[in-house]
N, C-alpha and C positions, 0 to 999 in steps of 0.2 A: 258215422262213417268209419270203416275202419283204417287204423295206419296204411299210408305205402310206403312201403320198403325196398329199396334198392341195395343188394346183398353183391357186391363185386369181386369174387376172387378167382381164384386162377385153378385152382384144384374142384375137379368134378364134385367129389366126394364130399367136401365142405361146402358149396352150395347146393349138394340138395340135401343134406343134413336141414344146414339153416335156410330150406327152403320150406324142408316140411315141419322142422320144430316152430319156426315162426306163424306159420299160416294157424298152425294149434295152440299158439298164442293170440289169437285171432287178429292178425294182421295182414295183409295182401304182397306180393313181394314179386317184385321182379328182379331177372338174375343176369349178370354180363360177366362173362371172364377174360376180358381186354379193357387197357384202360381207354383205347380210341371209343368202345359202344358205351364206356360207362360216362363217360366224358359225353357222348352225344345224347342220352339218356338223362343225366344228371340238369343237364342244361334246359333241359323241357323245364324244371323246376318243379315238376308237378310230384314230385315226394314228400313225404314229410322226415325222414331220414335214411341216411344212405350208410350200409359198414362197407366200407371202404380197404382192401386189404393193398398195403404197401409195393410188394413185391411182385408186379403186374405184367405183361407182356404187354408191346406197342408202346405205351406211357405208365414212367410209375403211379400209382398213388400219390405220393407228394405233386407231382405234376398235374396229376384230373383235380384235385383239391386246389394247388395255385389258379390255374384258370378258370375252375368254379367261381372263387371269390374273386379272381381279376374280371369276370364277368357280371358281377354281384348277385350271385346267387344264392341267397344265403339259408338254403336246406342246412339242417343239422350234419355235421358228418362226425361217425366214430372211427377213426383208422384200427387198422389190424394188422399185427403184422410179429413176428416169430423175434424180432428184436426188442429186445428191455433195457437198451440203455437209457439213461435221463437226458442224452446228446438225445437221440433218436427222437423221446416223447414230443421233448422241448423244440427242437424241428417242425413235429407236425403241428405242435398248438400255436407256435407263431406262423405259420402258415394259414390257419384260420381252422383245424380243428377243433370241436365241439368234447372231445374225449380220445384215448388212447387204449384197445384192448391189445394183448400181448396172449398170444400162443403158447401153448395150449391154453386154452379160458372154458372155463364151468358154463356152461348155457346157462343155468340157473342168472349166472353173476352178468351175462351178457346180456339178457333179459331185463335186466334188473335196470343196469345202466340205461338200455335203449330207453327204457319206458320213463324213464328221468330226464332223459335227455329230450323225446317228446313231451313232457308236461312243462318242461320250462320253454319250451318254443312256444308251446300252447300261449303259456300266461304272458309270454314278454310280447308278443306280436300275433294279428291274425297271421294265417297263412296266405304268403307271396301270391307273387301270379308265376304261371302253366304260360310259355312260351313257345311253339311249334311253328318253327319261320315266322312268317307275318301273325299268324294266328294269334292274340293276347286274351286270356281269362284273367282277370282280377278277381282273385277271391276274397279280397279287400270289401271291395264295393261291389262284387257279386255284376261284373260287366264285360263284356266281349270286344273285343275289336280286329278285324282283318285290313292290315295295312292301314291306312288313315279313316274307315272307315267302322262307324259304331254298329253293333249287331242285338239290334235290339228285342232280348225276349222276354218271354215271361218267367217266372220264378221257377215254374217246373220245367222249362224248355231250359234253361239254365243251369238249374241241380244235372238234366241229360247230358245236357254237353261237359258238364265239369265230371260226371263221372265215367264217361268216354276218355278225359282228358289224361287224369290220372294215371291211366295205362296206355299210354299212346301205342298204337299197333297188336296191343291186345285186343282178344274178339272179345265180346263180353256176350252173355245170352241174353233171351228178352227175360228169361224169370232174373237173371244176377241184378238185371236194370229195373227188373220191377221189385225184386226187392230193396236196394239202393235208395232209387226215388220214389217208388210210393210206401214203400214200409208195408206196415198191414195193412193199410186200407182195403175193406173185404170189396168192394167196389170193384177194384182196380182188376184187368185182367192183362192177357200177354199183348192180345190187339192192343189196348192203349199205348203201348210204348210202339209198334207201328206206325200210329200214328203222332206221337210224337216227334218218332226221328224223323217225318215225311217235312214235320213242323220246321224242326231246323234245321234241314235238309234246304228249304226252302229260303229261310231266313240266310244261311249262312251263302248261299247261290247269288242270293239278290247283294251282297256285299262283297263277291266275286272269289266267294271260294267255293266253286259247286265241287263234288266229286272228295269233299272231306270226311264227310262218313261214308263208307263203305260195307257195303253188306257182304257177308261171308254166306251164302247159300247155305242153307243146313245146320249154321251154328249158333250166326247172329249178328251183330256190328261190332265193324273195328276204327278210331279214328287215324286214319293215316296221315303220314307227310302230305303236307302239300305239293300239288303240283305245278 
């Protein structure tokens, strides 16, 4: 599965630089340039790291990062930010940052880091759970839960919803989800994943969350907020 990446800065130009440099590093990325959406975003949990830039409108950076960890969330974060002092670094890592890039930085060198910083998250722990209000995915033990209640599915109904999850409110298409969950399988066509999402569409209704997958006419599913 490929990384996702939550890229937060406040300048146009530098998220879709490291919007497009990254996805050709073959990663997935979503982009916020306030700290209240990255802060609402982050909290899903459903990244596997976040660059995080300092210098933010609404909440600093050091702010979305204190209430990440004061909420324990603990995605990798690499802060960014135009100041190089060792007060500054030393701030963000006892706040609970994972690393510290400083402006101007070499994509080359920024690259480098991230993917270090995803290989050690890899090895020290599976990846967390994907939190969306009551909504719970453990990707731990591979299990669902909506409010007190267990959502039980099958392994491919499950690979669906966690790769729904991952981009919450992104549309995904059926070829993205059939490439995801079925891979090659020369089997597999666009109808199966139809019906799939009818699957947990169903499953997730019956444990009172109907109306969490959402169909985009024309494009494909998005897993939205709950309502």
């Amino acid at each position: 599965m490929r990384p996702q990446i939550l890229v937060v800065d406040d300048e146009p130009g530098v998220r879709k630089a490291l919007d497009r440099g990254l996805r050709a590093e073959g990663m997935d990325v979503t982009v916020a340039a306030d700290g209240p959406t990255a802060l609402r975003l982050a909290r899903t949990g459903s990244f596997d790291a976040i660059l995080l830039d300092i210098m933010i409108p609404g909440l600093s950076g050091y702010r979305v990062l204190q209430e990440l960890r004061s909420a324990r969330v603990t995605t990798p974060v690499l802060l960014v930010s135009a100041k190089d002092g060792e007060i500054d670094q030393a701030d963000g890592l006892d706040l609970g940052a994972d690393g510290y890039v400083v402006k101007p930085f070499s994509f080359v060198v920024l690259v480098a880091q991230l993917r270090a910083t995803l290989r050690r998250a890899a090895s020290g722990t599976a990846r967390g759970r994907i939190r969306l209000g009551p909504l719970t995915i453990d990707r731990a033990t591979r299990t669902v839960r909506y409010d007190d209640a267990d959502v039980p599915l099958s392994p491919r109904e499950y690979a669906l919803l966690e790769a729904l999850a991952t981009r919450p409110g992104t549309v995904h298409t059926k070829q993205e989800l059939l490439d995801e969950v079925w891979g090659d399988e020369q089997a597999a066509t666009r109808n199966v994943v139809e019906v799939y999402i009818g699957y947990v569409r169903r499953k997730l209704a019956a444990a009172g969350a109907d109306g969490l997958v959402r169909t985009v006419r024309g494009h494909g599913y998005q897993l939205g907020e709950p309502r």
